[in-house]
C-alpha positions in Angstrom: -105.9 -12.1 131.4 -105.1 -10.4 134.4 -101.4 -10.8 135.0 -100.9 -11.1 138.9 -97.5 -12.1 140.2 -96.8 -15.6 142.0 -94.3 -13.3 144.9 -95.5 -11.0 147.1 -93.3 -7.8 148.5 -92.7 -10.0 151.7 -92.0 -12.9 150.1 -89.6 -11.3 147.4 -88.0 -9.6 150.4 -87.6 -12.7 152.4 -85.9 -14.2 149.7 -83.6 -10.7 148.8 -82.2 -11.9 152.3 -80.4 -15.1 151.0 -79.9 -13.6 147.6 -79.7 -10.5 146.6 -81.5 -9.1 143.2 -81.4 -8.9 140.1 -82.8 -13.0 140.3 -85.3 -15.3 138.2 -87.6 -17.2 140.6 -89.7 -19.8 139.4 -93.1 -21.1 141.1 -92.8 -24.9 141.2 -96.4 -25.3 142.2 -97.4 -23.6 139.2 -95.1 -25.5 137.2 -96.4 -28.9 138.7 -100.1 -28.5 138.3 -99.4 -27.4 134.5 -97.6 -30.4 133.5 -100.3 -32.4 135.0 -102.8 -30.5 133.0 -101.0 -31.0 129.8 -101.2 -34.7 130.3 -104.6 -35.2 130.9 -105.2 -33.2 128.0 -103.7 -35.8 125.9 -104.1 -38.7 127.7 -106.5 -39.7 125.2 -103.5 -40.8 123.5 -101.8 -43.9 125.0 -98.5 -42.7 123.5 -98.4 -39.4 124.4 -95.1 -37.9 126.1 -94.5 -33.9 126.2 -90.9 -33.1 125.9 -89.8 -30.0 127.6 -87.8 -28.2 125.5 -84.6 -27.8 127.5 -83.9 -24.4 125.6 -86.3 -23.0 127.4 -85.0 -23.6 130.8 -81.9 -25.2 131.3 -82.0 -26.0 134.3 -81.1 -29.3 136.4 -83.8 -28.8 139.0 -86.3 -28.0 136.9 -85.9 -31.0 134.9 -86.0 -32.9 137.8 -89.6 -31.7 138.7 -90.9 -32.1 135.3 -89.5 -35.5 135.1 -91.4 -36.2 138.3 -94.2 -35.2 136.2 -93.9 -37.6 133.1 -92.5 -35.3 130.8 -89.4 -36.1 128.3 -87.1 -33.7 127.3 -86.2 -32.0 123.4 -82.1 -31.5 123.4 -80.9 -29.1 120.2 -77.3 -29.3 121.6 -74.3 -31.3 123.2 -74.8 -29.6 126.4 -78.2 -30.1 127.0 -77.8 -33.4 125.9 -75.3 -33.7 129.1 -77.4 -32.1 131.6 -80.5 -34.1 130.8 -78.5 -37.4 131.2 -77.2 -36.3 134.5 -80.8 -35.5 135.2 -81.9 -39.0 134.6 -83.0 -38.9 131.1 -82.1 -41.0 128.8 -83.8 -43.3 125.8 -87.3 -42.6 124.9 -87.2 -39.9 127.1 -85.1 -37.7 124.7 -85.7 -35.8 121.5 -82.9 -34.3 119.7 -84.1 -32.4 116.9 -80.8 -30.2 115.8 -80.0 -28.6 112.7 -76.3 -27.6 111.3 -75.6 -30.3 113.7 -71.5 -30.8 114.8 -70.6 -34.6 115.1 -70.2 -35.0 118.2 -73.7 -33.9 119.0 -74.9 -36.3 116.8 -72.8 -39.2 118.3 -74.0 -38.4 121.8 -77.7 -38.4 120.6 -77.3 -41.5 119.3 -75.6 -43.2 122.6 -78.3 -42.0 124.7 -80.3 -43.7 122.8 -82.5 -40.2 122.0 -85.3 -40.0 119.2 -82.6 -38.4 116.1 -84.8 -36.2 114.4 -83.1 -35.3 111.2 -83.7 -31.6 109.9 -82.7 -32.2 106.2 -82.4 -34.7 103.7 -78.5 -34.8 103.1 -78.2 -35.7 107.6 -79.4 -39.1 106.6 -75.7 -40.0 105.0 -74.6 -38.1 108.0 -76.0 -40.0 110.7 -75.4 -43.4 109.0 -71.4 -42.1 108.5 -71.0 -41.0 112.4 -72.8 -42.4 114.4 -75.2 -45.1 112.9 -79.4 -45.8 111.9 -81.0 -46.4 114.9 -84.7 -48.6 114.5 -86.4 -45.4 115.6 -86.1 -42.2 113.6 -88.1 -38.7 112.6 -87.9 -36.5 109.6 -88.5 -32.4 110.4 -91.4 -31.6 107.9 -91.4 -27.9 106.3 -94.2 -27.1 103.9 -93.2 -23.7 103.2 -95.0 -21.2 102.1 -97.4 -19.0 105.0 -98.9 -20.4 107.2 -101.8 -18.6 108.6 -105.1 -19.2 110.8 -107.9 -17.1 112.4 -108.6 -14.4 109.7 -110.7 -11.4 110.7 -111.2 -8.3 110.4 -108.6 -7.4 112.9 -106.0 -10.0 110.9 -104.7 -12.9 111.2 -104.8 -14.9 114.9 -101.7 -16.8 113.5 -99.3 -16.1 110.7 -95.8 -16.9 110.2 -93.5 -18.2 107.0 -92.1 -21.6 106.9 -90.9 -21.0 103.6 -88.7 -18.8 105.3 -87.4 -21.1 107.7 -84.3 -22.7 107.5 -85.5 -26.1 109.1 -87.2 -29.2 108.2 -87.8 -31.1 104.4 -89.9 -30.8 101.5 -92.4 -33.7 101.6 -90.5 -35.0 98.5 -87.3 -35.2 100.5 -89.1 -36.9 103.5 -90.3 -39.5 101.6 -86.9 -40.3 99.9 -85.3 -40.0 103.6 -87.6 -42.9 104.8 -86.8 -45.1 101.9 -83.1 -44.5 102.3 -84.0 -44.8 106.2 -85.6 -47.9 106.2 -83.4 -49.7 103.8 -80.6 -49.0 106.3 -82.2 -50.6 108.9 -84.6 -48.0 110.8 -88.3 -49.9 111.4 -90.7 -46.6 113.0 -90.7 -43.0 111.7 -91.7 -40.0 112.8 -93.1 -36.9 112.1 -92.2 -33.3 113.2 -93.0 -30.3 112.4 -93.0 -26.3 114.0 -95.1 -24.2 111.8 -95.7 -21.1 113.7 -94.4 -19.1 117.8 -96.2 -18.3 120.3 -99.6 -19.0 118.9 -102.6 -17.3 121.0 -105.2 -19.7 119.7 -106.9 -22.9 120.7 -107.0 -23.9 117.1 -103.0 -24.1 116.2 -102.5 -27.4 117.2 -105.5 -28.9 115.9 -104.5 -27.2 112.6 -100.9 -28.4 112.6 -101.9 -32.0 113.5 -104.5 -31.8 110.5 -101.6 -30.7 108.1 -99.1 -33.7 110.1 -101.8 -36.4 109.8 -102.8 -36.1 106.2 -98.9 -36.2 105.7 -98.6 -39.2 107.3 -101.4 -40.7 105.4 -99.9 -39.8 102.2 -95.8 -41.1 103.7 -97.1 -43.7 104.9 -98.8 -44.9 101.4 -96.0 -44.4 99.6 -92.7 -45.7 101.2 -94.6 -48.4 102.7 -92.7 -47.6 106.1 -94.7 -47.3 109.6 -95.4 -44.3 110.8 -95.5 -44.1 114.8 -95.2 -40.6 116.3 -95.6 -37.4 115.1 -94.6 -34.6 117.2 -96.6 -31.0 117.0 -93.6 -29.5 118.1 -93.9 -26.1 120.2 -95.8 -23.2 119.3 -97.9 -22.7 121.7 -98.2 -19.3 123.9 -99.0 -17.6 126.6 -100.5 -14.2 127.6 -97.5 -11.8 127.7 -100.3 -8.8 127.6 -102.9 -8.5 130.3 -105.3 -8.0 127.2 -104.5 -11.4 125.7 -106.3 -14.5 126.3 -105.1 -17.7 127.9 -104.3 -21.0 125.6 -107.1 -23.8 127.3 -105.1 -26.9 126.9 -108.1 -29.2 127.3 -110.1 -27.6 124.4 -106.6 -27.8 122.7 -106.0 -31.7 123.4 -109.9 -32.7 122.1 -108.9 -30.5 119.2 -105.8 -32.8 118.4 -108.5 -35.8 119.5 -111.1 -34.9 116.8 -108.1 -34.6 113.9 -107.0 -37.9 115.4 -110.0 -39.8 114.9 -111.3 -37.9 111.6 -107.9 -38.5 110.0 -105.8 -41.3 111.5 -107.7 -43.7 112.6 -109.9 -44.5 109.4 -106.0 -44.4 107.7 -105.7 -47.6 109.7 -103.3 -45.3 112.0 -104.5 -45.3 115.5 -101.3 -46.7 117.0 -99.3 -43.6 116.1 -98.3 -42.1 120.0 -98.2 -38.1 120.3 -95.5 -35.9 121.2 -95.2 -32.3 121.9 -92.4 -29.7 123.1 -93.6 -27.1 124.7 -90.9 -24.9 126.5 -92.6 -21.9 126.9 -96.1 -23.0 127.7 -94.9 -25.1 130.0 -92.9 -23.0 132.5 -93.4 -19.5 130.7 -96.0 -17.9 133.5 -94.2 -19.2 136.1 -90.9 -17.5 136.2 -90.3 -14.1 137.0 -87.0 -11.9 136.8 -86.9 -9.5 140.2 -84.8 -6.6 140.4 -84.5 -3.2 142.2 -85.1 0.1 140.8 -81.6 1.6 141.7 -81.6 4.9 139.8 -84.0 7.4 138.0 -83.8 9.9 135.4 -85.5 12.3 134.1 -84.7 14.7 130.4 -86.6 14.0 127.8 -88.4 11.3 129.0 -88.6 9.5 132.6 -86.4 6.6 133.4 -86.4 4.1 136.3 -82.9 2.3 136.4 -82.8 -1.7 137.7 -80.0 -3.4 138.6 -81.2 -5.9 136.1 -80.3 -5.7 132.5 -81.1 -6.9 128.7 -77.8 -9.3 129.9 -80.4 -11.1 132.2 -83.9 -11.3 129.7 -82.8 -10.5 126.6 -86.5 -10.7 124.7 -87.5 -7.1 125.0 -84.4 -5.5 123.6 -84.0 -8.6 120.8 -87.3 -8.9 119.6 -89.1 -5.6 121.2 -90.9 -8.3 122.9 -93.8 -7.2 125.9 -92.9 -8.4 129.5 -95.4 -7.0 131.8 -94.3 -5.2 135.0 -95.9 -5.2 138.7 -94.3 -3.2 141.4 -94.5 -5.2 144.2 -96.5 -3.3 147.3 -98.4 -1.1 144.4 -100.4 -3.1 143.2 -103.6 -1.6 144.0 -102.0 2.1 143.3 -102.7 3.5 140.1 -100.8 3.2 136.9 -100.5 7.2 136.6 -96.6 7.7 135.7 -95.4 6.6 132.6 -91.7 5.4 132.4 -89.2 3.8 130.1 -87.6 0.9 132.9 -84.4 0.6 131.5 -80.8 -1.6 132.1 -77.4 -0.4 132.2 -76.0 -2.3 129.2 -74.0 0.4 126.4 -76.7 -0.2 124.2 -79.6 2.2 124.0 -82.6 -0.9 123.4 -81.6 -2.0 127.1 -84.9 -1.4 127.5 -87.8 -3.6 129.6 -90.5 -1.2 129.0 -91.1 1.6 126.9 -93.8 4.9 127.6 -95.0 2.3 130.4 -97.5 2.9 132.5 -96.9 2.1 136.3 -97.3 3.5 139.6 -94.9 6.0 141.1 -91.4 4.2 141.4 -89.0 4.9 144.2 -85.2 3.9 144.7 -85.5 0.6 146.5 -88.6 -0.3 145.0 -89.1 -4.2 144.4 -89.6 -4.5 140.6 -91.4 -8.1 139.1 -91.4 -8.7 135.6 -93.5 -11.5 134.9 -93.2 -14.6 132.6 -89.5 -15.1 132.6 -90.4 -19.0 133.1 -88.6 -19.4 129.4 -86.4 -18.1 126.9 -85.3 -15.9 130.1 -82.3 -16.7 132.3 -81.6 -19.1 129.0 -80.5 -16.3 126.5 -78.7 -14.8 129.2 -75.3 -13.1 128.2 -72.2 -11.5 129.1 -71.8 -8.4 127.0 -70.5 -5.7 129.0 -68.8 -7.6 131.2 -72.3 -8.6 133.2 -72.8 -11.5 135.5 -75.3 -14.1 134.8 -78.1 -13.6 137.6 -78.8 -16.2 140.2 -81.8 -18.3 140.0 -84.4 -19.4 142.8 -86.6 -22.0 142.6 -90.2 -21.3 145.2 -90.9 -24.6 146.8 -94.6 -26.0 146.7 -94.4 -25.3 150.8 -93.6 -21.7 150.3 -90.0 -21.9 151.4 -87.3 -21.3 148.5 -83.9 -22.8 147.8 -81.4 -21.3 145.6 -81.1 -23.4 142.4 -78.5 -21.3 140.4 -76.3 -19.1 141.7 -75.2 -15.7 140.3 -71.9 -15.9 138.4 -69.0 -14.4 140.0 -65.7 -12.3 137.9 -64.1 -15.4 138.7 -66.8 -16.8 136.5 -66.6 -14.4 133.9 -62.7 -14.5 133.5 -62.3 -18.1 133.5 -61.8 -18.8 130.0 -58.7 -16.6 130.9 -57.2 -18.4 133.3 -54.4 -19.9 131.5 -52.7 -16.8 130.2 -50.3 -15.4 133.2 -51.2 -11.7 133.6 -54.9 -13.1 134.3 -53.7 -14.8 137.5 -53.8 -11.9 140.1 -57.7 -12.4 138.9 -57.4 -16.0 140.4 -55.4 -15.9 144.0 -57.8 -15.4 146.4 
């Protein structure tokens, strides 16, 4: 897929006026149009309901927009469990799937009203001791072992471990949970279940929901409770790599569709509605982190210096993860200098690109690394002592707004504020 960026150089520059890089700027068009697609790929299902995964991209505006669009949210936390019911959600429109869960997050779950969605067996005590059974209630399915799909002779398309995983039940624990469940009081169950990340395949839904139906068949039959949603979860992915291929949500939804009617609906279960959570398919491609090469190097190897860090998209130098990199005004020169594009954190896999091929970089150059839309400005951090970056949102009419702004020292110290030889830090 080629991986073309959403800014040009005049319109990064126009915004560099307001506020000044390192920034995440997200492409509310794109975001728009791709929750519309997701829902008339499922809208087969009269139930359906994609809940953005507020971990992704916790941010009020954001929310706002895909709430404009139809779309719930998935809370893991107190916090975002605030900021979505200051955004408007609240009800149905919430799923709180948490694990290691504190009481008061569970208490505030419950008095929004959210979906509880209980990550183990011994939670069910828990829930009924702080907060209360509600009528509507999931179970977090893990049926360990590997989980694989797509074998070749290049490997496998998907593989990952649930059996390592520290979430979700056996299928024996489920079914006790709905017994215990429903004798307490709850009436509709759930399903939920996240098998594998960042999945580059049309076939990892339909897969999962094969697994999730037969399960609800077999739940179903014997607790003798109703099963009425079952949520694929995330999973999901998008292209990082120019040489990786784009998810297609429509062949994805009739995937789900044909699992639907092959397993479901003969089971006497064509009422069950169809949920999903995907974060980083949702708004993924369409954010972008945007910094300025400030400094070069060159020893051993060549090194471009931003005045953006691991502090402000921590996936590369977590997870070695690929973000690729267009240097705006270059596009069309050619990729004939190879760098490592590094941060200025004190740790040496501060690193957004390593041995990477790129055009000749200058000081002052604009620098746009793509698909920051999640898990970016999110797992931001302050090691070091460095500032959160600001955030801008680019308006369907081309103008931007900030929608975040960049934290301050003030910021940074506040947690301080209290203890006397802090205050000089505080008088303006």
């Amino acid at each position: 897929m080629e991986k073309k960026p959403f800014l040009t150089e005049a319109m990064a520059q126009e915004i560099i006026q307001d506020v000044p890089t390192p920034f995440h700027v997200y492409d509310e068009k794109g975001i728009r149009e791709n929750a519309r697609r997701i829902n008339k790929a499922f809208s087969w299902n009269k139930g359906f309901k994609e809940y953005f995964a507020v971990k992704a991209l916790p941010n009020p505006v954001i929310l706002q927009i895909l709430k404009e669009e139809g779309c719930g949210v998935d809370c893991s936390s107190l916090t975002e469990l605030m900021l979505s019911e200051v955004c408007g959600f609240s009800g149905s429109e919430i799923m709180f799937s948490s694990n290691q869960t504190p009481v008061e997050d569970m208490k505030k779950a419950y008095e929004l009203g959210s979906y509880i969605n209980l990550d183990d067996a011994t939670m069910v005590e828990f829930l009924e001791r702080v907060a209360g059974v509600p009528e509507n209630i999931f179970c977090r399915y893990n049926p360990g072992g590997t989980f694989s799909l797509g074998e070749s002779e290049e490997g496998f398309q998907v593989m990952d471990k649930p059996g390592d995983a520290k979430y979700g039940m056996t299928e024996e624990q489920m079914i006790e949970s709905y017994k215990k469940l429903a004798a307490k009081g709850a009436k509709n169950f759930g399903i939920h279940a996240f098998l594998a990340s960042n999945t580059i395949s049309d076939e990892y839904y339909p897969e999962l929901a094969g697994i999730l139906f037969q399960l609800a068949v077999r739940v179903q039959k014997a607790t003798g409770v109703h099963i009425g949603y079952i949520n694929l979860s995330g999973g999901v992915g998008i292209p990082y790599r120019p040489e990786q291929t784009e998810n297609d949500i429509m062949a994805i939804g009739e995937g789900v569709r044909k699992k639907f009617e092959e397993i479901l609906v003969p089971a006497g279960m064509g009422d069950v509605a169809i949920f999903t959570e995907m974060g980083r398919f949702t708004t993924g491609p369409y954010g972008a982190l945007v910094a300025t090469a400030i400094h070069e190097k060159h020893i051993y190897k060549e090194y471009i210096g931003l005045d953006a860090c691991a502090a402000n998209l921590m996936r590369p130098a977590m997870y070695g993860a690929y973000h690729h990199i267009t240097v705006l005004g270059k596009e069309n020169e050619p990729c004939d200098h190879m760098y490592d594009v590094v941060g200025g954190l004190c740790e040496n896999n501060d690193k957004f690109a390593i041995d990477r091929m790129l055009p000749k970089i200058d000081i002052g150059d604009i620098i746009y690394i793509h698909d920051t839309g999640a898990h970016g400005s999110a797992m931001g951090y302050n090691y070091n002592g460095k500032l959160r970056s600001a955030e801008v949102l680019l308006c369907e009419d081309g103008t931007h707004r900030l929608i975040r702004r960049a934290e301050t020292p003030r910021d940074y110290f506040a947690t301080l504020d209290f203890l006397p030889l802090m205050k000089p830090l505080f008088e303006d």
